[in-house]
C-alpha positions in Angstrom: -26.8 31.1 9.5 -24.0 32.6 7.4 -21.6 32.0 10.1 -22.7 28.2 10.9 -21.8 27.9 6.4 -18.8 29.3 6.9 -17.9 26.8 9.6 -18.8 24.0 7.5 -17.2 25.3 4.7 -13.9 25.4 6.1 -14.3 21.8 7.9 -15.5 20.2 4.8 -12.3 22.4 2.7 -9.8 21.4 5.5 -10.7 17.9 5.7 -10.6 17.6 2.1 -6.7 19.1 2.4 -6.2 16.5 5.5 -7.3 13.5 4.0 -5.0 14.4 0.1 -1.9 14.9 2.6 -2.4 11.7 4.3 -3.0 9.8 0.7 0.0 10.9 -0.1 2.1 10.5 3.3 1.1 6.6 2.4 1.6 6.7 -1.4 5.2 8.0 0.1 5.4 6.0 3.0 4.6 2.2 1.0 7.5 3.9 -1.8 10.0 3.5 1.4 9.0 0.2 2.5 9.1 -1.5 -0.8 12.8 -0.3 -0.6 12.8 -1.8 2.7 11.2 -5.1 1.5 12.5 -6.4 -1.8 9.0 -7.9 -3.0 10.7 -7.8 -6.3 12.4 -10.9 -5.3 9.2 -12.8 -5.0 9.0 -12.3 -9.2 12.5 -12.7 -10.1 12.7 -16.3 -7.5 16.6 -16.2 -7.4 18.8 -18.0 -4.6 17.0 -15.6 -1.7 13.7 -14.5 -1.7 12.5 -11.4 1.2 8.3 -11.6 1.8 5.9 -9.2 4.5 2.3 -10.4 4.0 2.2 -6.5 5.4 3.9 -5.0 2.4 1.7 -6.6 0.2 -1.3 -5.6 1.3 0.0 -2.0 1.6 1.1 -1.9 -2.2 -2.5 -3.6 -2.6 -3.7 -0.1 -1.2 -2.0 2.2 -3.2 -4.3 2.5 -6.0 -7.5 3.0 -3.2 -5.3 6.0 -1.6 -4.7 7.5 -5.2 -8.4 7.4 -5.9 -9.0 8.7 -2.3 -6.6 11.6 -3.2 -8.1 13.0 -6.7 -12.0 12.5 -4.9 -10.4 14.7 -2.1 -9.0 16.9 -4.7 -12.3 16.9 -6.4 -13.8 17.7 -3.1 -11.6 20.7 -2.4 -12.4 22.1 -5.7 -15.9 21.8 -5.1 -18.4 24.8 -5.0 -20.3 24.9 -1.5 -20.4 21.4 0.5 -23.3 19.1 -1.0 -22.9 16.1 -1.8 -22.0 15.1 -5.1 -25.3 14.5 -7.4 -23.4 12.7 -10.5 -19.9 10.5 -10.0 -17.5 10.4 -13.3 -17.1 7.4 -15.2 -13.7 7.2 -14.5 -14.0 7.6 -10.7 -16.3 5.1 -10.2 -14.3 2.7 -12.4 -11.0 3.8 -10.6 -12.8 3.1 -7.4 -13.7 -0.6 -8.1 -10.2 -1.2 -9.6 -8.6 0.1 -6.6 -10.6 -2.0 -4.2 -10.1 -5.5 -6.5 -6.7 -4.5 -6.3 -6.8 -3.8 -2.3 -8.7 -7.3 -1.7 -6.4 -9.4 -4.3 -3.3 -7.9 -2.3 -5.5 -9.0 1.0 -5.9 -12.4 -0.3 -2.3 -12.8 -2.1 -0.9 -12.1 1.9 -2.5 -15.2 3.2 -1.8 -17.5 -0.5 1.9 -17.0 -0.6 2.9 -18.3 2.5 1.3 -21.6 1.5 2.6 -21.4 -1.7 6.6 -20.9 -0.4 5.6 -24.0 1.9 5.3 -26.6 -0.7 8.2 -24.8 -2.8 12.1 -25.8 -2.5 12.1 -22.5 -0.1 13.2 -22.6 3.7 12.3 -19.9 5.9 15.5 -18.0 8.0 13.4 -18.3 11.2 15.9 -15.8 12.9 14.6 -13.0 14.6 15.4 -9.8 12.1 15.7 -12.9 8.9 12.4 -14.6 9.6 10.8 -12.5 6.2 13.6 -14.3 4.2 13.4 -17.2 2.3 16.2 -19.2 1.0 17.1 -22.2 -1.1 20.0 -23.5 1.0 19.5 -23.2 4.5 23.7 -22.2 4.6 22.6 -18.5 2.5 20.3 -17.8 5.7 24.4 -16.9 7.4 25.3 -14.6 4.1 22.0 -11.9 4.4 22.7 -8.6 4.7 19.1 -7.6 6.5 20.2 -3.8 6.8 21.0 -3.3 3.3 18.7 -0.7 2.4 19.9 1.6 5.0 23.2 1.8 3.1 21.5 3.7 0.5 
């Protein structure tokens, strides 16, 4: 019986460890790809404008994956492996932010696309420029897709 604990013990530990490094693998990875994708450009609405219904969605995520992250931290902290009998305050209000925030993100992928439709925006429909939108179909020639990569 002590052995079979053990066992479990170190599953339910080492999960706990696997899931915080793979919150944190996409807290890091969505970090790149908003450099990748300048969603800033959807706020600012200058001359050129660069949207991923993708990236959206992933920043949507990022508050679940830092709740998922302190509950695993909580979990790894944890004496023995029950359940948890009480939840905090704060988690639980956490949790329902970060899914509103998951499933507005979800919904704001499928609303802007309609919404750059019926504004003065054209899409580049150009292979590696068809995530850019622009004002004058001519600025669709002056992009510079790769600029991130300069960095």
């Amino acid at each position: 019986m002590r052995k079979k604990y053990i066992q479990q013990w170190l599953i339910f530990k080492g999960a706990a460890i696997i899931i915080m490094a793979a919150s944190l693998c996409y807290i890091y990875g969505v970090n790149d790809l908003v450099e990748t994708f300048n969603t800033k450009s959807l706020i600012v609405l200058g001359d050129t404008i660069e949207y991923s219904g993708k990236v959206i969605i992933c920043i949507g995520g990022i508050p679940m994956f830092i709740w998922v992250f302190f509950f695993s931290l909580k979990m790894l902290f944890k004496k023995g492996i029950e359940p948890f009998k009480k939840y905090t305050t704060i988690g639980y209000i956490w949790m329902v932010i970060s899914v509103e925030c998951f499933i507005l993100g979800f919904v704001a992928s499928f609303i802007i696309p309609f919404i750059l439709m019926v504004s003065p925006y054209t899409s580049c429909n150009m292979g590696k420029y068809s995530s850019y939108y622009v004002i004058n179909p001519d600025l669709c020639k002056t992009i510079v897709a790769d600029h991130w990569m300069k960095k």
